[in-house]
C-alpha positions in Angstrom: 32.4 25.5 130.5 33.3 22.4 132.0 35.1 19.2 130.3 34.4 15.9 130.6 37.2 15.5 132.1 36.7 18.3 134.8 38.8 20.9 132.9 37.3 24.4 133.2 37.8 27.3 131.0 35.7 30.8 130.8 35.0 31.7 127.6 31.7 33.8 127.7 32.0 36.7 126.0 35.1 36.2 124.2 35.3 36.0 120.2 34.4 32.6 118.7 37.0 32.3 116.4 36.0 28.6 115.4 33.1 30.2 113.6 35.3 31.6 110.8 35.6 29.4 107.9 39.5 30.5 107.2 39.4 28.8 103.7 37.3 31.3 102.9 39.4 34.3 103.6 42.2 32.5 101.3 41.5 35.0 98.1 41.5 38.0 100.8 45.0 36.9 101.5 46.1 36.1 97.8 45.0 39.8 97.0 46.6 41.3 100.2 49.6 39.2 98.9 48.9 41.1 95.2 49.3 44.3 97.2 52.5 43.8 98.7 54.0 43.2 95.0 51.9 46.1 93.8 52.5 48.9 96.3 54.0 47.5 99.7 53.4 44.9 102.5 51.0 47.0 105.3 50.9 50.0 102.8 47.0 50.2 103.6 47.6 50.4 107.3 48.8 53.8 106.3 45.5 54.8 106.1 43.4 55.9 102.9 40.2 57.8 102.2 37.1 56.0 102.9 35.6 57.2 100.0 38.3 55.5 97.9 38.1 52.4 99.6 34.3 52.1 99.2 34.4 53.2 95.7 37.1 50.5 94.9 34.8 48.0 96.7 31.8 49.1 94.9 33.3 48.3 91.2 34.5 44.4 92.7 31.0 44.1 94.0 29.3 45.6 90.9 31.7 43.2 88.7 30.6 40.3 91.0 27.1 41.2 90.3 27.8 41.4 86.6 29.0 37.8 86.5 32.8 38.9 86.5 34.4 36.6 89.1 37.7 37.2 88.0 39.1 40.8 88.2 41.5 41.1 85.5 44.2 43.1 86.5 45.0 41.6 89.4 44.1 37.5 88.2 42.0 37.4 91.7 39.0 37.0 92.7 36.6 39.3 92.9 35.5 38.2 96.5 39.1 38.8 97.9 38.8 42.3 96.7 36.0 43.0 98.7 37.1 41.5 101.6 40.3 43.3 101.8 38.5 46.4 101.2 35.8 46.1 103.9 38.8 44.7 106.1 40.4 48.4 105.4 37.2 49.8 106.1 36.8 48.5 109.4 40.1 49.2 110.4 40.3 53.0 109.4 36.6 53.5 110.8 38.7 52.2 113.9 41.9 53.8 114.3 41.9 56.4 110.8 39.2 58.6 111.6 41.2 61.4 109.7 40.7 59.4 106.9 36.8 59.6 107.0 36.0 62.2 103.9 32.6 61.3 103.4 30.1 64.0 102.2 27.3 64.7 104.8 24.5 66.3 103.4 23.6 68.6 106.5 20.0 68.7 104.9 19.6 65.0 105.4 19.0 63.5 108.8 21.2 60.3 109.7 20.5 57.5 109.4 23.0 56.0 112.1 26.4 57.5 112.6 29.1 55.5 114.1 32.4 56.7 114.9 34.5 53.9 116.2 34.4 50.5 118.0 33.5 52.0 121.3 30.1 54.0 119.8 28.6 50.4 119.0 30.1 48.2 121.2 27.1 46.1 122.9 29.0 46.0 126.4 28.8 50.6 126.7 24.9 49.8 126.3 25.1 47.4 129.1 24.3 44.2 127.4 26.4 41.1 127.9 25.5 39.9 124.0 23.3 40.7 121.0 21.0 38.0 122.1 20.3 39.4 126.0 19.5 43.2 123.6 17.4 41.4 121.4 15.3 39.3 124.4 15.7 43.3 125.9 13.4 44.6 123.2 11.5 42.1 122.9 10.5 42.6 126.2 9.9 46.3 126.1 7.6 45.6 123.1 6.0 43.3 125.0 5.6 45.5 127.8 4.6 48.6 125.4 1.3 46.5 124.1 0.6 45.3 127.1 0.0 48.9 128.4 -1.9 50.2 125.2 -4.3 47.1 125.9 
């Protein structure tokens, strides 16, 4: 990218932090805040059970869909508790894979399984971004009907 003034700067494949609305991750913080009264400040980067943490997310979201915005223990939000909890999520699915105590029904097949960052990262499958693997498929599709024709 070039400035009007001639300044250049490289940006292209690096995280577009502008796109988060941070007002919106204010209750996320007032709960993580709740937390370090409650039990300790960085006490989840200690790692829990995903199980737990996706039950625990389950009731907020349940309550949310209820009508409950309020949890009432805490006085928060509901929304903040999901955040943080999906925020825990992502991080032990990241660097806690001992705590992953999910139950796989060997019967079943997968769906998807995805064991860290690096198993879904769009770069290991060779794509510069999301839209280049969409335009990718579309392509192949294309391609596919093309020869069925």
């Amino acid at each position: 990218m070039q400035s009007k003034t001639g300044g250049l700067r490289y940006n292209e494949d690096k995280l577009q932090w502008g796109l988060v609305d941070f007002d919106a991750l204010e209750s996320m913080v007032r709960v993580l805040m709740y937390g370090t009264k409650k039990y300790s400040a960085y006490n989840w980067k200690k790692g829990l059970p995903y199980v737990s943490v996706t039950e625990s997310m389950l009731r907020h979201i349940y309550a949310f869909l209820r009508g409950e915005d309020i949890d009432p223990e805490s006085g928060l939000p509901h929304t903040g508790h999901i955040m943080c909890n999906a925020m825990f999520l992502d991080y032990y699915t990241q660097h806690c894979n001992d705590m992953d105590d999910r139950f796989t029904d060997e019967k079943k097949k997968p769906i998807m399984k995805v064991h860290s960052q690096e198993d879904w990262n769009i770069r290991e499958v060779g794509h510069k971004s999301i839209n280049d693997f969409i335009e990718n498929e579309k392509k192949k599709e294309s391609k596919t009907e093309q020869e069925g024709s």
